[in-house]
C-alpha positions in Angstrom: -5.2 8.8 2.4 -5.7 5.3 3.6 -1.8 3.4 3.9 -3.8 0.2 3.4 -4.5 1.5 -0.4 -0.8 2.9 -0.9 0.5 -0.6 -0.8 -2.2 -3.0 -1.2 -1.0 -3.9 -4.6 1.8 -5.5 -3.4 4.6 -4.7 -5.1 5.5 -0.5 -5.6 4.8 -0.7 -9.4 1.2 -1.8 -9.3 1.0 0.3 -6.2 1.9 3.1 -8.2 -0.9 2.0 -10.9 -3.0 2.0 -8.1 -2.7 5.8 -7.4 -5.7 6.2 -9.8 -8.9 4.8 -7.8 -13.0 5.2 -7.3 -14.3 6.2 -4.4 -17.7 7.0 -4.4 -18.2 6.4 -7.8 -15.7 9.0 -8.9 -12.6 9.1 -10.3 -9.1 10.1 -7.6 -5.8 10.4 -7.9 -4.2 10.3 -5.2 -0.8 11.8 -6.5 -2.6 15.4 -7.3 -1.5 16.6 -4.4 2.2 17.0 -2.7 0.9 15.6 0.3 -0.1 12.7 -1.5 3.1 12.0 -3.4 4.9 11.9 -0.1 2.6 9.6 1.7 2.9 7.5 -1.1 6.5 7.4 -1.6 6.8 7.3 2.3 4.1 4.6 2.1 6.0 2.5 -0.3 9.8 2.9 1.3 11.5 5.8 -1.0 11.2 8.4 0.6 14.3 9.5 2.0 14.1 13.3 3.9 11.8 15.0 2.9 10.7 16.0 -1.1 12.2 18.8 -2.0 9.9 22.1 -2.3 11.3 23.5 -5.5 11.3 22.5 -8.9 12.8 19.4 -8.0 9.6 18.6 -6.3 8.1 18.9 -9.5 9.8 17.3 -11.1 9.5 14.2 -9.1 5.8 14.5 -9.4 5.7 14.8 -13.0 8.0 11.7 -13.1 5.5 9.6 -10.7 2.7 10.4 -13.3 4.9 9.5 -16.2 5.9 6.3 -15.0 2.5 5.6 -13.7 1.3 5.5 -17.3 4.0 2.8 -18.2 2.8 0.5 -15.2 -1.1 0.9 -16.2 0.1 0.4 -19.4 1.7 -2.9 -18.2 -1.1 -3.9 -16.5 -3.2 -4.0 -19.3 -0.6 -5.2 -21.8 -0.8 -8.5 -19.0 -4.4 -8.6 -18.8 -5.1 -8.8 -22.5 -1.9 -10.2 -24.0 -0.2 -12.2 -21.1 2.8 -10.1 -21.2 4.4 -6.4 -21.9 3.9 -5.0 -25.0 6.7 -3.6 -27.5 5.3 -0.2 -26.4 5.3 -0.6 -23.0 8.1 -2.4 -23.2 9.9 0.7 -25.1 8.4 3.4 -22.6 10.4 1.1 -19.8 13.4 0.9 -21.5 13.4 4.9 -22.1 13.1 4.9 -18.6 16.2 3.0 -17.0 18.1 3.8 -20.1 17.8 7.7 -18.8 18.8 6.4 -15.1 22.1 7.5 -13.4 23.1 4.7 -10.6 25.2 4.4 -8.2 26.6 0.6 -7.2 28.3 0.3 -3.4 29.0 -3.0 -1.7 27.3 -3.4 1.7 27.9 -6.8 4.2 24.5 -8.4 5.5 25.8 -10.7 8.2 28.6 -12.4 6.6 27.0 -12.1 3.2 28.0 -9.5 0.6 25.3 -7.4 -1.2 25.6 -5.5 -4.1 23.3 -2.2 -3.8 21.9 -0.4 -6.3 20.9 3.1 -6.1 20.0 6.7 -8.2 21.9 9.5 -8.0 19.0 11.6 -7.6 15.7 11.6 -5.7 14.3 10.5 -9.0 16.7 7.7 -10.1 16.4 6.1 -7.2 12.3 6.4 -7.2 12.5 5.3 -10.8 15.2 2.4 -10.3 12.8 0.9 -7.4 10.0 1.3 -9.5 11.1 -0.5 -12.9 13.0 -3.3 -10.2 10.3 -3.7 -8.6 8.6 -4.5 -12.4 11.0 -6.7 -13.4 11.0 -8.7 -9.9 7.4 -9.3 -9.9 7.4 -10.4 -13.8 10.5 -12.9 -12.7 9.0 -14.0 -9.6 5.1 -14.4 -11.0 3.1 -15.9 -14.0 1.0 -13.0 -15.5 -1.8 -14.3 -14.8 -1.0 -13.8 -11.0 -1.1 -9.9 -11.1 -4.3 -9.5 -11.7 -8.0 -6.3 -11.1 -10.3 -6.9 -8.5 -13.0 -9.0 -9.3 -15.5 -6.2 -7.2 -17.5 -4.5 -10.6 -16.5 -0.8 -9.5 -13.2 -1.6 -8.5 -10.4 -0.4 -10.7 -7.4 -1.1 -8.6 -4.7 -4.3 -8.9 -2.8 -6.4 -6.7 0.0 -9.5 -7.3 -2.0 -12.6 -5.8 1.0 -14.1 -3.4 -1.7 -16.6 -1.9 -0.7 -20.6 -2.1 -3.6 -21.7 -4.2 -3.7 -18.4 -6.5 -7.3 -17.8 -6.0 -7.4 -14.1 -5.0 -10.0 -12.3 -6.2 -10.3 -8.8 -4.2 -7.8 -6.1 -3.8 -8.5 -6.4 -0.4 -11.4 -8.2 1.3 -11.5 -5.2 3.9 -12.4 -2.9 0.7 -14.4 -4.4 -1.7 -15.0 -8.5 -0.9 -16.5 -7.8 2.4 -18.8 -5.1 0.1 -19.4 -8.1 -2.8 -19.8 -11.0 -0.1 -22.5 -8.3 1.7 -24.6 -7.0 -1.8 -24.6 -10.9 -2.4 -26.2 -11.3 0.7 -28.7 -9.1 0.8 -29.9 -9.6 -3.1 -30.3 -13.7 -1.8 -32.5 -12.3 1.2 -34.2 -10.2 -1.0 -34.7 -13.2 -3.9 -36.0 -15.3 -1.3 -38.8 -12.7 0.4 -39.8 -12.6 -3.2 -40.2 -15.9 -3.3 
């Protein structure tokens, strides 16, 4: 899997939206396998150890697909509506109201911090997750977290960029492609010619 996918998005819950993707005009998902839900959650700074191999693994991957499904939904409540749905908005509050969590006091420097954390492998994947939701909707206008512009891209991104005129997920992945079929249907407009 390529890491510059896993995190492109730029924040962990549109990163996990992102685990669905084309590539070569078909359809991946990059959480199908258990080697792709640990790069992922490596890729994205929760995994701590390893996943477990029991059902506990299972049950962390069943929860990554679950609350995948709330953050696309988000996504396209944003796109359309400018904001979360009551829907979506219900399917997140299911999902931190079922959290167990874990507060600690930790110094940075001279400056207290109060830590948050699950008591599970899950509750802390799903606490980072839905924090990481709420931080980006705090932090950014919706119409910051936007698709890539490039037609058979699927994936998003939060657009960080001073004058807020992203329009790739990454220019490596699809603007460089855009910028070059632009190119080439000019040269061939003008040999027409």
């Amino acid at each position: 899997m390529d890491s510059k996918i896993i995190t492109l998005g730029g924040a962990t819950w549109i990163n996990l939206a992102n685990t669905v993707l084309m590539r070569d005009g078909q359809r991946v998902d990059l959480l199908q396998s258990r080697d792709g839900v640990l790069q992922w959650l490596e890729g994205n700074g929760l995994l701590q150890g390893d996943l477990p191999q029991d059902a506990d693994g299972e049950a962390i991957s069943g929860m990554l697909l679950r609350l995948r499904d709330i953050c696309a939904d988000a996504l396209a409540d944003l796109r359309l509506e400018g904001r979360l749905s009551d829907r979506t908005f219900a399917g997140l509050e299911q999902e931190s109201g079922a959290l167990a969590v874990t507060v600690r006091m930790e110094r940075e420097g001279d400056v207290p911090r109060l830590i948050q954390e699950g008591r599970s492998a899950s509750d802390r994947i799903v606490y980072e997750v839905l924090r990481s939701l709420t931080d980006t909707l705090a932090q950014y206008p919706p119409d910051r977290i936007r698709k890539c512009e490039h037609d058979s891209c699927v994936l998003h991104f939060v657009d960080t960029s001073k004058g807020g005129k992203r329009r790739w997920c990454s220019m490596e992945l699809c603007g460089n492609r855009r910028k070059a079929a632009d190119f080439y249907a000019r040269k061939k407009e003008r040999a027409g010619r």
